[in-house]
C-alpha positions as CSV (number, residue, x, y, z in Angstrom):
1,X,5.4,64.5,71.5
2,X,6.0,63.2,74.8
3,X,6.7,59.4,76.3
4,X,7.0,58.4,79.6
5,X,8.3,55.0,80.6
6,X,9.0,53.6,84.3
7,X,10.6,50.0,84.9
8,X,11.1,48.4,87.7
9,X,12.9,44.9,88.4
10,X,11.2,42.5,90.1
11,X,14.1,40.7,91.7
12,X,14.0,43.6,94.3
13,X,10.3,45.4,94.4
14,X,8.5,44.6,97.2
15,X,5.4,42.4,96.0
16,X,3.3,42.6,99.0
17,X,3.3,46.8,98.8
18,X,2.3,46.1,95.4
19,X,-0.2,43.5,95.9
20,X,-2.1,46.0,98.3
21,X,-3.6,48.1,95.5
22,X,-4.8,45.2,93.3
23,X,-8.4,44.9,93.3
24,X,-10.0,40.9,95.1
25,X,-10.3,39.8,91.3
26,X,-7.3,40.5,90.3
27,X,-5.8,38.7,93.9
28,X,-7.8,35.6,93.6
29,X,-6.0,35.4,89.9
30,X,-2.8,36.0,91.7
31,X,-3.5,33.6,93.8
32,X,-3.9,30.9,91.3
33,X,-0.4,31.4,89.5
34,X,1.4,28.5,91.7
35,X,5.2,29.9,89.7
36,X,6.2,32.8,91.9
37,X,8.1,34.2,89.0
38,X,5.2,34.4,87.6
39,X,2.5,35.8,90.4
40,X,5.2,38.4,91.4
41,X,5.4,39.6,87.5
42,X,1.2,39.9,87.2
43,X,1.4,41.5,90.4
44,X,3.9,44.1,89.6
45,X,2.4,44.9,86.5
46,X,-1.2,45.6,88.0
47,X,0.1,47.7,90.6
48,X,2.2,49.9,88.2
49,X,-1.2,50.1,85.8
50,X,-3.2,51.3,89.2
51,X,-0.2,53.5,90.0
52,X,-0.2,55.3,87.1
53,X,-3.7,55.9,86.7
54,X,-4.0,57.2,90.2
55,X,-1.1,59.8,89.5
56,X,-2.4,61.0,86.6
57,X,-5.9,61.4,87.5
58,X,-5.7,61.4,91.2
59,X,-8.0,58.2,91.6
60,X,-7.0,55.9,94.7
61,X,-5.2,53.3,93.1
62,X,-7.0,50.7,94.5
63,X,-10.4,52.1,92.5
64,X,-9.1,52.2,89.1
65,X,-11.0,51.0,86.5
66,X,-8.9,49.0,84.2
67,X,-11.2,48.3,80.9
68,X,-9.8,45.0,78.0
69,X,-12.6,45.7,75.4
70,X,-11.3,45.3,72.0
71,X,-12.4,47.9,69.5
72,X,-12.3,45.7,66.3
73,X,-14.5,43.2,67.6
74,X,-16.2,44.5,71.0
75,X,-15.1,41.6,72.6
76,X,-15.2,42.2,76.7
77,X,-11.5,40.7,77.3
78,X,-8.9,41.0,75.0
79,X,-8.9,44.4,73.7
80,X,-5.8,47.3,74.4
81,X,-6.2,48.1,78.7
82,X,-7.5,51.2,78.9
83,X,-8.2,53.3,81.8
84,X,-11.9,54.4,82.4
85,X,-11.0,57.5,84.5
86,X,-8.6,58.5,81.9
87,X,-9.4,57.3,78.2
88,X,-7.1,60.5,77.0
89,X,-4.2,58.6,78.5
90,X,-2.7,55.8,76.1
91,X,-0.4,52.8,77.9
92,X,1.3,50.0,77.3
93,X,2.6,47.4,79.8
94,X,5.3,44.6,78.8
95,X,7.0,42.3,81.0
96,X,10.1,39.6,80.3
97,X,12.2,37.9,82.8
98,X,13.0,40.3,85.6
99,X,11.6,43.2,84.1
100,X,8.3,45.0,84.5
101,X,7.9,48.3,82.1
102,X,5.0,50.6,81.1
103,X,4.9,53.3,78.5
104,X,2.0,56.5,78.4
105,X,1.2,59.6,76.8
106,X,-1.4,62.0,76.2
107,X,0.0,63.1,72.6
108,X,0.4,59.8,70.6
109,X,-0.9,56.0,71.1
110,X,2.2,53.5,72.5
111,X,3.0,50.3,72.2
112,X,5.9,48.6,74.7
113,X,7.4,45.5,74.7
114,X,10.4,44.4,76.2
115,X,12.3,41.2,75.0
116,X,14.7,39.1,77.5
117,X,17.9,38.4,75.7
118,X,18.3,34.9,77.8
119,X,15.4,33.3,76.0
120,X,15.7,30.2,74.1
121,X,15.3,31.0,70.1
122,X,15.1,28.5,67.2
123,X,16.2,30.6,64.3
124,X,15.4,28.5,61.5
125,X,11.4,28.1,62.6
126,X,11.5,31.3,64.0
127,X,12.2,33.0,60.8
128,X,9.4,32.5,58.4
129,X,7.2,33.4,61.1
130,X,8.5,36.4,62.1
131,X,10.6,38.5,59.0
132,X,9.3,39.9,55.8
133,X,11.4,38.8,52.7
134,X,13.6,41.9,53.2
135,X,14.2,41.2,56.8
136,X,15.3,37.2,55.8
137,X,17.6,38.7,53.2
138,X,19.2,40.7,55.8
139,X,19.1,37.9,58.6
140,X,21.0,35.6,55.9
141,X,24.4,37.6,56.7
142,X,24.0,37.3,60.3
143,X,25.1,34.6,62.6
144,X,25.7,33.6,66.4
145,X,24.7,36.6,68.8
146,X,24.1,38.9,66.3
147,X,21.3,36.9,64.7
148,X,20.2,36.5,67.7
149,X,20.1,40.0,68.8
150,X,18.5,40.8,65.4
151,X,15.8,38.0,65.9
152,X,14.7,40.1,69.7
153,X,14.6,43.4,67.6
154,X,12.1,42.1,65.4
155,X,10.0,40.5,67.5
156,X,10.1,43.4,70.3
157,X,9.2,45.8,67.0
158,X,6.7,43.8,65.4
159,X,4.4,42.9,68.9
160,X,5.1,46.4,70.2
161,X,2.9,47.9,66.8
162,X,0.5,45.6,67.2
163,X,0.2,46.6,70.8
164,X,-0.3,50.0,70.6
165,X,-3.0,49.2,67.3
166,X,-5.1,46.8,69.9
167,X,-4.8,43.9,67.5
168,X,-2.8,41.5,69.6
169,X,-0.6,38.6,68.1
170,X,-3.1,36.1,66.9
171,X,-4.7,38.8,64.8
172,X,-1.9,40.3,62.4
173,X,0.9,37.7,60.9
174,X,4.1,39.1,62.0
175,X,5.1,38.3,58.5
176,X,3.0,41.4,57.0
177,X,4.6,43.6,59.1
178,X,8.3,45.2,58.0
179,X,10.5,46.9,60.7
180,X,13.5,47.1,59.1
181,X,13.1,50.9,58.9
182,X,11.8,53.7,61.4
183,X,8.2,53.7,60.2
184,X,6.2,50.9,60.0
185,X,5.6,48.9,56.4
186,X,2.4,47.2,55.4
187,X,3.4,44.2,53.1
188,X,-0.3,43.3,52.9
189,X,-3.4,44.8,53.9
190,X,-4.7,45.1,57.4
191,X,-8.4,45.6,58.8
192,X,-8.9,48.3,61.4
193,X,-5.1,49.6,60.7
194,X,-4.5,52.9,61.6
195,X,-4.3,55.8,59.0
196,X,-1.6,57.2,61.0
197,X,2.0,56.0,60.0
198,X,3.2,54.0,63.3
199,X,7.0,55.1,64.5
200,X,9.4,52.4,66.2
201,X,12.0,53.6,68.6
202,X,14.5,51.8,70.3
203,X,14.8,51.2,74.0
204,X,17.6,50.7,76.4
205,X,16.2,49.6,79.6
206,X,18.2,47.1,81.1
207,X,21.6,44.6,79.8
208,X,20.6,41.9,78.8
209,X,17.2,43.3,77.3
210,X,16.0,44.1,73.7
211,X,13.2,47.0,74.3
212,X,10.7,48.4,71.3
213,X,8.4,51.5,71.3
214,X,5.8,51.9,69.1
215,X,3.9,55.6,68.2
216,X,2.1,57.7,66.0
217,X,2.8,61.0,64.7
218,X,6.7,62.7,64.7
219,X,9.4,61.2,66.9
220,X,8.6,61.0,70.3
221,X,10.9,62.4,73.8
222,X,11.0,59.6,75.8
223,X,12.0,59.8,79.1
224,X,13.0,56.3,81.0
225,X,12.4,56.5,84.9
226,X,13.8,52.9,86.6
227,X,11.7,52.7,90.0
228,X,13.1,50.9,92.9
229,X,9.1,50.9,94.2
230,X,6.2,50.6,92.3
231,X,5.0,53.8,94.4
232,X,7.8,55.9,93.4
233,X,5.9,56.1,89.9
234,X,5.3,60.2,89.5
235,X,3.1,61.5,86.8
């Protein structure tokens, strides 16, 4: 059971090399993002989708097909991205603060997301929106940093599952969902949930950074590959 995931910072990529495989749709939406924190993240994180694609099936990067229909509700727009020259090839792409990551496989659905330390948090609203009764019993013993820290884990679990089951945020109550173990735990029922149990698995990608993998079946081999291009992505 095999993960790949690749990184790259965007402090130091090189955004015009990257903006030269996005498609003219997703440059005119580039063009519209007036932060440039913000236009050189969505950048980044098309070309590394194109990228990958391309190395795995050997379609020009440029022509990938890079499909958002969601398959609970057959909406066009919101769905999991899926690659229509490769549907046997499960990704997930996350992004926060400098960092741009993306997670496949052939062998097990993924779900990535990556969690910047810096951010502001609230704890006491953030709470009873985020942790099942367990998880606010064991957040009541923690404090400063460590709360904190634990807060980013949680979050980073929880939106990397519902990642990799296409449901998105608005969709499942974070609330439902327990992580305080390594398989997922259904405190209430779901729609379109997966039969499979979903594994979590901790990432360290960069200081600073609270990383979460989500996958079905045993535990996966991940293997972590920090790019100092978006073209040095290998398949």
């Amino acid at each position: 059971m095999a993960v790949r995931v690749w990184v790259v910072d965007a402090r130091t990529a090189d955004e015009a090399e990257a903006a030269r495989l996005l498609s003219e749709a997703e440059l005119d939406r580039a063009g519209e993002l007036d932060v440039a924190s913000v236009r050189r993240t969505f950048v980044l994180s098309r070309a590394l989708q194109r990228t990958l694609c391309s190395r795995y099936s050997g379609a020009p990067a440029a022509e990938v097909d890079i499909t958002r229909a969601c398959a609970h509700c057959a909406h066009p727009g919101h769905g999991k991205p899926r690659f229509a020259a490769a549907p046997e090839l499960d990704y997930s792409v996350s992004h926060s603060g400098d960092l741009v990551a993306i997670a496949a496989s052939t062998d097990t659905r993924v779900g990535l997301d990556v969690e910047a330390g810096s951010r502001h948090v609230e704890p006491e609203r953030m709470i009873p929106l985020l942790a099942t009764e367990s998880e606010r019993t064991a957040l009541a013993g923690l404090s400063g940093q460590a709360l904190r820290r634990e807060l980013f884990r949680l979050w980073a679990c929880k939106e990397a599952v519902v990642k990799l089951t296409g449901h998105g945020l608005l969709a499942v109550p974070f609330t439902a969902l327990g992580v305080d173990g390594p398989v997922v735990r259904l405190t209430a029922p779901l729609d379109h949930w997966p039969d499979e149990a979903i594994r979590l698995t901790g990432l360290s990608l960069d200081e600073g950074y609270v990383s979460a993998l989500a996958t079905t079946g045993p535990p996966p081999e991940v293997a972590v590959d920090r790019l100092a291009r978006v073209a040095d992505l290998a398949w």
